[in-house]
N, C-alpha and C positions, 0 to 999 in steps of 0.2 A: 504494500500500500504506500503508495504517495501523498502526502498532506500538504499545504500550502498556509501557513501560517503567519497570520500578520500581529505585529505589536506596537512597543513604545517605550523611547527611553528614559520618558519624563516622572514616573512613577513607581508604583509597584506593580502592574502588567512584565515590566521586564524582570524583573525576581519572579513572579506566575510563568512568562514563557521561559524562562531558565531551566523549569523547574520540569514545565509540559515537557519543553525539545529533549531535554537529557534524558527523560522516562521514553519518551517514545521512540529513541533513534535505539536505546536500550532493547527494546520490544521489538526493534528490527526494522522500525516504519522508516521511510523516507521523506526528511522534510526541507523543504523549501521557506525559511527564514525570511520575511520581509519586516523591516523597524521601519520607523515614521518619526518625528518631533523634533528628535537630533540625532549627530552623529555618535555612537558610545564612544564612549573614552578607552585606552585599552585595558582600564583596571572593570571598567562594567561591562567588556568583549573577551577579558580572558579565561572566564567557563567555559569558553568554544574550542579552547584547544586542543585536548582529547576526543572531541565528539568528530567520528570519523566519516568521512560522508553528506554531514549538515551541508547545505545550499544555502547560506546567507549572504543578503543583498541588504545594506543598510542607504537608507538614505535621510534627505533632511525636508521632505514636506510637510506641514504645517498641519498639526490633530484638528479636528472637526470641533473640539469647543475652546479653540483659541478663537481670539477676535481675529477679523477681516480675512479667515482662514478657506474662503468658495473656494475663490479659484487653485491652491493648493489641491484641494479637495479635487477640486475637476480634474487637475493632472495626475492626482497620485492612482485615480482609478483608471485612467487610460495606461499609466505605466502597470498596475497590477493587472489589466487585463491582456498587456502585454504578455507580461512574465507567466499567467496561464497557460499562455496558449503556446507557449514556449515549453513549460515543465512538463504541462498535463497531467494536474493531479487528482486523485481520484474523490478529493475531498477540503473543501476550505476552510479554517477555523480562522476566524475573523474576530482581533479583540475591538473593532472599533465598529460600529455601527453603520457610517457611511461606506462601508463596501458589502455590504450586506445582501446590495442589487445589483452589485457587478455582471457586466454580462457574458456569461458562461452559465452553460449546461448543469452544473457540480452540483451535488449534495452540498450546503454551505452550512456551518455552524456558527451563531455569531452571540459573543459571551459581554453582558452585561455586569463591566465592572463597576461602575457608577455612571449620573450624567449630570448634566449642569444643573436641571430643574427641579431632581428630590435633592441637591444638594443645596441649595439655593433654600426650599422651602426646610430644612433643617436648620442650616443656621441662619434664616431672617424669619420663620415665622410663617411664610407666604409663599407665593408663586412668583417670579421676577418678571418685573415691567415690562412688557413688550417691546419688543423693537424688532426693525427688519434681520438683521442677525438673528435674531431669537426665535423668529419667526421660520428665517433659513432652516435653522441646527433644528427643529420641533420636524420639519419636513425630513427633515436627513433623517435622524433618528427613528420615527417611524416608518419610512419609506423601507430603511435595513432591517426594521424589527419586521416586516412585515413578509421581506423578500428571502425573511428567514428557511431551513428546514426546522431548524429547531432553536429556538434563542434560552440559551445557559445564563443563570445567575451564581453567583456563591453563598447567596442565601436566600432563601425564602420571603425575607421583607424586604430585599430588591428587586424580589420576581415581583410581589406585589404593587411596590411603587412606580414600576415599568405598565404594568396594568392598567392603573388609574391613571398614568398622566399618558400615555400613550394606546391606548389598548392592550387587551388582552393579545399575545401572539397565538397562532393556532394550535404549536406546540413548542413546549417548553418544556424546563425542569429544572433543577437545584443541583449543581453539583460543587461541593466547596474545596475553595481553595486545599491545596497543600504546601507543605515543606518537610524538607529531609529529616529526621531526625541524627543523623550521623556531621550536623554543620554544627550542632550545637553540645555543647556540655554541661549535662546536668547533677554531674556527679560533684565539682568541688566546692569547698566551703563558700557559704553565702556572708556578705556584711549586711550588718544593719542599714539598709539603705534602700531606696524605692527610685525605679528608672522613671521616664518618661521617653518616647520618642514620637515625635512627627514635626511633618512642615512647622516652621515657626510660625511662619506668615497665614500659615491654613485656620481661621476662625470654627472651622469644624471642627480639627484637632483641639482645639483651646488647651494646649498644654500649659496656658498661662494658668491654669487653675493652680497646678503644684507652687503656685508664686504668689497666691494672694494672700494666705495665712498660714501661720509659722508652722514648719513639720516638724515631727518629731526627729527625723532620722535626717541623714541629708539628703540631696533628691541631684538624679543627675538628670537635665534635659538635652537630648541628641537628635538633632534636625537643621535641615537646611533654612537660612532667612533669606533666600531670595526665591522669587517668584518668578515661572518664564512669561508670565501673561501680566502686566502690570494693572488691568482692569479690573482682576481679578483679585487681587491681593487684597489682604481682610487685614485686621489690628490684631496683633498677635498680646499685645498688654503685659510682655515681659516685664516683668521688674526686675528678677532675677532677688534675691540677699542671703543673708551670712549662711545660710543652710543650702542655698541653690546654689548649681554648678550648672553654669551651660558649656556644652561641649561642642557645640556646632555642629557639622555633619562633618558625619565619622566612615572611614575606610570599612568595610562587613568584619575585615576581622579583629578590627579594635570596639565598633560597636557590638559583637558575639561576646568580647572579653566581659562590657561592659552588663550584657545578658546573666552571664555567669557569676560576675560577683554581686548583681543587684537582689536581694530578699524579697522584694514586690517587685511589680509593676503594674503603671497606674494608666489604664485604656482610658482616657477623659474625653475619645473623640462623640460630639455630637452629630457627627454624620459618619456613619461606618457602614459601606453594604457587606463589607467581610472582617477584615483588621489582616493582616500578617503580622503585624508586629504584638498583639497580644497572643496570636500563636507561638511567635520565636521565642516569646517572654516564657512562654506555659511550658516548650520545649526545651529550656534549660532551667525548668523546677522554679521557676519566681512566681509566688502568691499574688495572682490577679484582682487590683481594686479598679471595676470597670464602672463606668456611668450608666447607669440605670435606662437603659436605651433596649429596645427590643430587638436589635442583632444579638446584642453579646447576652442578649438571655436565651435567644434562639442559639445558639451556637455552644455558650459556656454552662446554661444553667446552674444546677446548684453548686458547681463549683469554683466560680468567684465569690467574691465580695465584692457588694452594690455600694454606690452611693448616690444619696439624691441627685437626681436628674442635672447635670449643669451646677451643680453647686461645689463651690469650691471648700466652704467650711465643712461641710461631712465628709465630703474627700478626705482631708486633714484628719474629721477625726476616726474616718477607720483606717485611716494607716496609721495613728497613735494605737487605736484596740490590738493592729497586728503588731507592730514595735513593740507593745506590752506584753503579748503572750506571743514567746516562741513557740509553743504545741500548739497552736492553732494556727498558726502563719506558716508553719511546715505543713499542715495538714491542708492547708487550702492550696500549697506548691504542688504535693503529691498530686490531687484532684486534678488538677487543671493538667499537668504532665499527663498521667492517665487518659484522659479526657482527649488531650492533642493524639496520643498515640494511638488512642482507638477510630477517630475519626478524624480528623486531616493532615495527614501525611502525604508523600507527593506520587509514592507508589498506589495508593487508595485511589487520589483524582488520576492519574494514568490511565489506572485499569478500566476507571468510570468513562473516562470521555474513551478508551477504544472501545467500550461497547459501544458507544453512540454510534460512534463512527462507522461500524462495520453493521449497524441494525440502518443506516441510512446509507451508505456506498453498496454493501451487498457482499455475497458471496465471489464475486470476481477480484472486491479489493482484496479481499482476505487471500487468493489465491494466490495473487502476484504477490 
């Protein structure tokens, strides 16, 4: 089987297709790599090196929910539809919705990692002002949902937020995120201390919450502050003090260290359709205090610790409950490790998307 696979280097989509391509060229598949946003660097392109066979073709056209991004958009699907009909592949897994209609014959899979309008109504409240852009990307977006075989979420209250603000797709399903557990290490001594990681600038992360009253422990925050889309960029309300440590954006394998010796980790995003980063946290044994949000209860259930919705003072104080009792704050590490290793691992979402793949290409892909 031949797959044609597109992504992006601006987020977490490229830690998801890292994780996809290595499983699947493993399993024997043939894949055809196409990136979009920018070019990688060679520290976020050198997973590639071992993988023997991959077809990767990077380029720098412009993601469908950047501002003034059409005509990018109009050339990237002329050049993917080029590179189709070149490869010929037996199946397309599409992480961005505007190639969703590409014109080719293919079984197409197209995976809904977030979009701009339930992230928008997450952190403002509402639905975002219209404008002819908006207007464009609303058309893009269900035009792909639409020209789907089957449009994939990684969770369940994405599938649904894809529903209501778009329609229902005719068929769909949940299959969540993974990651390795052999990247991470859960075996050495933990400090008294609670991570954070995301965008600075992302007002859906609000990692400013671990900054607004005093922790108990000290807290490290690890994320980038610059934005590629400046329209977009939100108030991130650092203050940072004598117990916060910002650490800016960190190399994988100094923020893995940071995994390892952190005792919590605090999910405070108010827009999350998956998280990776409370999964890496839960994968090297760190006690999750997440925001009272309906992914991470769909996903974590009873094995976090909540805190009121958006509020920064009970954040505080249940990462003081867990600083106070080490048997309790090991026992919610344990859970949530557990939890990572029985359902999102990277071998789990593998196995999941080749059945998709092979119940929509057929019995001919599976032969080749």
């Amino acid at each position: 089987m031949r797959v044609l696979v597109t992504a992006d280097t601006v987020g977490g989509v490229w830690t998801y297709a890292r994780e996809l391509v290595a499983g699947l060229i493993h399993h024997g598949v043939q894949v055809t790599l196409i990136s979009f946003g920018e070019i990688p660097t060679p520290r976020q392109s050198a997973w590639m090196d071992g993988l023997h066979g991959l077809d990767y073709r990077p380029t720098a056209f412009r993601l469908e929910w950047m501002q003034e991004s059409q005509k990018d958009v109009e050339q990237s699907v002329r050049y993917l539809e080029g590179v189709i009909r070149e490869v010929r592949p037996d199946l397309l897994h599409l992480n961005q919705y505007c190639y969703g209609c590409v014109g080719a014959d293919i079984p197409r899979v197209v995976v809904a990692h977030s979009d701009v309008v339930s992230w928008w109504i997450a952190v403002h409240g509402e639905e975002p002002p219209l404008s002819p852009w908006l207007r464009w990307y609303c058309q893009v977006v269900s035009r792909g949902l639409r020209s789907a075989s089957t449009v994939v979420a990684p969770s369940r209250w994405m599938l649904n937020m894809l529903s209501e603000i778009y329609g229902r797709p005719a068929e769909s399903m949940v299959i969540h995120n993974g990651r390795s557990p052999r990247l991470f290490n859960p075996h050495m001594t933990k400090t008294e201390s609670v991570l954070g990681v995301g965008r600075l600038w992302d007002c859906a992360k609000q990692v400013s919450l671990l900054t607004r009253y005093p922790q108990a422990v000290p807290v490290w925050i690890a994320g980038s502050e610059v934005h590629p889309e400046e329209s977009l960029r939100g108030e991130s309300g650092l203050a940072g003090g004598a117990n916060v440590e910002l650490k800016g954006p960190l190399p994988e394998k100094q923020l893995r260290m940071l995994y390892t010796r952190a005792a919590m980790y605090a999910a405070t995003s108010r827009y999350e359709p998956f998280g990776l980063a409370p999964l890496e946290a839960a994968l090297s044994r760190c006690a999750l205090v997440a925001n009272d949000i309906p992914t991470f209860h769909e996903l974590w259930g009873d094995t976090a610790v909540y805190f009121r919705r958006n509020d920064g003072a009970d954040l505080a104080e249940k990462i003081r409950q867990l600083a106070a009792d080490a048997g309790l704050r090991r026992s919610y590490a344990l859970k949530s490790y557990r939890r990572a290793l029985q359902r999102f691992t990277a071998e789990r979402m593998v196995s999941e998307y080749l059945q998709l793949y092979y119940s929509l290409a057929g019995v001919e892909a599976l032969a080749a």
